[in-house]
C-alpha atoms as a printed R data frame, in Angstrom:
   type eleno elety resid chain resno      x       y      z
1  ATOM     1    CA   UNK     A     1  0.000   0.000  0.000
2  ATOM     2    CA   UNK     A     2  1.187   3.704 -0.720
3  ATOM     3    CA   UNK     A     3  0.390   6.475  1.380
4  ATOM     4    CA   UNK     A     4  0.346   9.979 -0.182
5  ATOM     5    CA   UNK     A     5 -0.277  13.009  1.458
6  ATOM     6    CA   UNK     A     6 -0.774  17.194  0.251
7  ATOM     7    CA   UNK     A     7 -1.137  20.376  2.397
8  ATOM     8    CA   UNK     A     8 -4.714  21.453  2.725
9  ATOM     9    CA   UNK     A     9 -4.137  24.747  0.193
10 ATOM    10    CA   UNK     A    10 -2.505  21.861 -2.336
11 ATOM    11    CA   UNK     A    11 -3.814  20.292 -5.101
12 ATOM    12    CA   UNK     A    12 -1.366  17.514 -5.954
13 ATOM    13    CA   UNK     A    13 -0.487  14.561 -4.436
14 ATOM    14    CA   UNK     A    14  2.937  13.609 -2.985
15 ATOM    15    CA   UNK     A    15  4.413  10.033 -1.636
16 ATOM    16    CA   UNK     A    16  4.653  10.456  2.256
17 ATOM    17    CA   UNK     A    17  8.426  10.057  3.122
18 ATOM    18    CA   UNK     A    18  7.825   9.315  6.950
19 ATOM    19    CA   UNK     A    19  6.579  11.172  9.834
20 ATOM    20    CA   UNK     A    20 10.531  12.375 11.015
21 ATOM    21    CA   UNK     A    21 11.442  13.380  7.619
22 ATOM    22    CA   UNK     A    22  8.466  15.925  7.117
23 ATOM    23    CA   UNK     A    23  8.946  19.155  6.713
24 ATOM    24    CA   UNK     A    24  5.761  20.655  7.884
25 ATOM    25    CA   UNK     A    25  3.233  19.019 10.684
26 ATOM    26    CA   UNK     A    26  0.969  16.241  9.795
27 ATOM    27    CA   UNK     A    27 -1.892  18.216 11.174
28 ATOM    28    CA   UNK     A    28 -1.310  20.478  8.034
29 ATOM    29    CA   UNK     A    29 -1.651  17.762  5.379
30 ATOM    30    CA   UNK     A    30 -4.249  15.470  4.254
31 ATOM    31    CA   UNK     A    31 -3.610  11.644  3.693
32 ATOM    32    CA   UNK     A    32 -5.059   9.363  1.281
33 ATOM    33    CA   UNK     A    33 -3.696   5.072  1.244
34 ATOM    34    CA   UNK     A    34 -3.728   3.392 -2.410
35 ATOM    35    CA   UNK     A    35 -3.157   0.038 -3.093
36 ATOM    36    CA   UNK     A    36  0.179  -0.977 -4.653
37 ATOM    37    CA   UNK     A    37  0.234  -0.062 -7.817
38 ATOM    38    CA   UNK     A    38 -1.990   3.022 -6.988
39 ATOM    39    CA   UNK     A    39 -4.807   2.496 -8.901
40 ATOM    40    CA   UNK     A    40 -7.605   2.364 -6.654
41 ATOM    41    CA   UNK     A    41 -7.955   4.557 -3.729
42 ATOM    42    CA   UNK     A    42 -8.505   2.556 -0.093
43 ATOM    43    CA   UNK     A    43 -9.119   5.445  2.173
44 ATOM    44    CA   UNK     A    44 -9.970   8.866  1.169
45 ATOM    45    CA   UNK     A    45 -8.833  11.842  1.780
46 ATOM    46    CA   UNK     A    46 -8.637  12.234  5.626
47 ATOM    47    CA   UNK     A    47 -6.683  13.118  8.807
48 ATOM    48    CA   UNK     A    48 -3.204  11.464  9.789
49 ATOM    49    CA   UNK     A    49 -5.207   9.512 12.468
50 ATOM    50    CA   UNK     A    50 -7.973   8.260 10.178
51 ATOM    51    CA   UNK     A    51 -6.196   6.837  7.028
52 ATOM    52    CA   UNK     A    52 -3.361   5.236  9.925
53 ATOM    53    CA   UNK     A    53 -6.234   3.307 11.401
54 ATOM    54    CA   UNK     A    54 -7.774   1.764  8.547
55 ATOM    55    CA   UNK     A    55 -4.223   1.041  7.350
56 ATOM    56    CA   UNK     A    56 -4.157  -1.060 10.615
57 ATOM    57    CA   UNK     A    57 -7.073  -2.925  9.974
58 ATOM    58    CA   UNK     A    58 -6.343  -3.898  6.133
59 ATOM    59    CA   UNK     A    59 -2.881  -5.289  7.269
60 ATOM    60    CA   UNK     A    60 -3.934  -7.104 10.122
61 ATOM    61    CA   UNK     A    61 -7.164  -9.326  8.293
62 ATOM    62    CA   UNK     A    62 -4.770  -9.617  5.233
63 ATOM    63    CA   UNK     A    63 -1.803 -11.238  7.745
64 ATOM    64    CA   UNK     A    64 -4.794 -13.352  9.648
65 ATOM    65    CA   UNK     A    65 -5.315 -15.762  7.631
């Protein structure tokens, strides 16, 4: 999965490098979690907190099995 994120006044998309090697503070930026080959979009545009749970929950019932 890639997560990509954009300041709020932003209109294009950028791969997140990591939460210490940001710039500005995630509460500034939106997030948005594609799948691999980022063709479909798995969670929206959203808040840090928000796209970091569901990224949670797709890992852990795809590792259950």
């Amino acid at each position: 999965m890639v997560l990509q994120y954009k300041l709020k006044n932003e209109t294009r998309w950028k791969k997140y490098p990591g939460k210490s090697k940001m710039k500005v503070s995630i509460n500034k930026c939106y997030f948005r979690l594609l799948n691999e080959v980022q063709t479909k979009v798995l969670v929206e545009k959203g808040n840090y907190e928000k796209v970091m749970k569901r990224f949670r929950q797709i890992e852990f019932f795809k590792h259950r099995g």
